[in-house]
Structures are given as structure tokens and as C-alpha cells.
N, C-alpha and C positions, 0 to 999 in steps of 0.2 A: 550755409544755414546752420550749419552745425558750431557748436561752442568748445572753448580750451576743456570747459569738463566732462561735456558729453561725449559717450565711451562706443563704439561699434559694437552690434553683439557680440563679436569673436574676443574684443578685450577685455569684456567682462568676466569672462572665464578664466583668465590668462593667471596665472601668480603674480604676485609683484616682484620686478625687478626680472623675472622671467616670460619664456615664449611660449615654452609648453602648458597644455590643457592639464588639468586636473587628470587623476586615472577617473573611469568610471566608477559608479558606486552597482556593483552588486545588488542586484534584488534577493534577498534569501529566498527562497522557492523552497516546498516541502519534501521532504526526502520521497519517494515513489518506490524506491524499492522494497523487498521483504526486511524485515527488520531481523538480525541477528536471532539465534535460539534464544526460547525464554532461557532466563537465568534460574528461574523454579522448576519443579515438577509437578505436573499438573495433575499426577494420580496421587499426592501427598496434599493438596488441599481439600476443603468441605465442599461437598455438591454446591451449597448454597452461596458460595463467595463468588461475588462479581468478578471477572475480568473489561478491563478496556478496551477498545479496537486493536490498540498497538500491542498490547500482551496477548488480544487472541491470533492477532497475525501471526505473532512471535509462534505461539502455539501449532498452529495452523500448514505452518509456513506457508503465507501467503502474503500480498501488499497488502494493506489499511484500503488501498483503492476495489481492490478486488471486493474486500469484505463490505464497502459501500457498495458497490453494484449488488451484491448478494442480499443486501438489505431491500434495495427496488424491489425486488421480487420476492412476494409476500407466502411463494408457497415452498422459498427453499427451507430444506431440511435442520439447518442452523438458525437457532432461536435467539434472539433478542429483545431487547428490552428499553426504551429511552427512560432516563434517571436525570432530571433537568438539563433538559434537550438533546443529554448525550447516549449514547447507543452501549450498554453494558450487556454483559453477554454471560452466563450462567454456568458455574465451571460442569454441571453433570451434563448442561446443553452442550457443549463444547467435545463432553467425553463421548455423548452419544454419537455426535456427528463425526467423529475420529473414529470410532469403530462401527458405523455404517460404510466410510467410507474403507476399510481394511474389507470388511466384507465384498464390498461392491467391485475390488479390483479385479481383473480379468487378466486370466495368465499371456504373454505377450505372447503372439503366433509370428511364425516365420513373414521372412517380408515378403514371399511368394504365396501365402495362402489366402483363397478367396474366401470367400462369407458362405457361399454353397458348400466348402470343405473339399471341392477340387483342386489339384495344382494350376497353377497359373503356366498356358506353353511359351516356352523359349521362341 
């Protein structure tokens, strides 16, 4: 039933004059990691200057993904802003949240001590 020019799925793919498939084509996917240190200094700009997601990550050091979930939730402590539909972020808001969080760190305690301030027994 089939004709001299009609081709099988699998030949369709083939190269000419060769057997082998094509390579695959790569879907670009978006980077998910933390993005390198910013390149600026974030206590040499004006309160008032916008940062991007990917410069306050830089900042941050955190993913762009992180700083999207932190967006969900309307009552974290880092402030934002959308600017035709995009999420900017306020360099003094940034600065405050950087030094809440140096406040807020807790000195590490040994890996045997419990929350009552007992030892933990062997």
C-alpha cells in the first residue's frame, strides 16, 4: 500500500545519504541556581534605585526561585513592587532586609545541646 516516495516515520529523520538520527535539540531551561555576587555594591547606590529579581538574588544570595516564593507570601519582610508586571525591589528595602537578617542570626550551639539548655546523654 505504500508508495516509492512514501517514507516510514524513522526515515524521516534520518540524514541524507546517512542512518543516523539527528542529535537531539536541547530545550534551554532557566538557570535555577543562585546567580554569582552582584558585580556593584549595594551600600554605594541611592535608597530609591530599583533592583531586578536576578540583582536582588545576586544581592541576597539567593535563587530568583526563592525570591518568587517569597513573593507568595504577602507578609515577608522583603518588600516589593511590580513595574509593568515585573517584581522590582527597592535598594533601602533590600538594605533593611540584609540587616534584619544579620540581627536575627543565632549563635550555632553544639550539635549535643538541647532547647531546655541540658546536655543531651551518651
Amino acid at each position: 500500500m505504500r508508495g516509492e516516495d512514501e517514507k516510514t516515520p524513522v526515515e524521516v529523520f534520518r540524514l541524507p545519504g546517512g542512518t543516523q538520527m539527528p542529535p537531539a535539540t536541547k530545550r534551554r531551561r532557566k538557570n535555577r541556581g543562585v546567580p554569582p555576587p552582584a558585580a556593584f555594591d549595594v551600600d554605594t547606590l541611592p535608597g530609591s534605585a530599583n533592583l531586578t529579581a536576578l540583582e536582588t538574588a545576586a544581592v541576597v544570595r539567593r535563587t530568583p526561585g526563592a525570591l518568587e516564593q517569597w513573593r507568595r507570601d504577602p507578609s515577608h519582610p522583603l518588600r516589593w513592587r511590580y513595574v509593568d508586571g515585573r517584581p522590582l525591589y527597592r535598594v533601602d528595602a533590600v538594605r533593611d532586609y540584609l540587616a534584619k537578617c544579620d540581627k536575627a542570626a543565632k549563635p550555632p550551639q553544639p550539635h549535643n545541646a538541647r532547647a531546655d539548655g541540658r546536655a543531651a546523654r551518651p
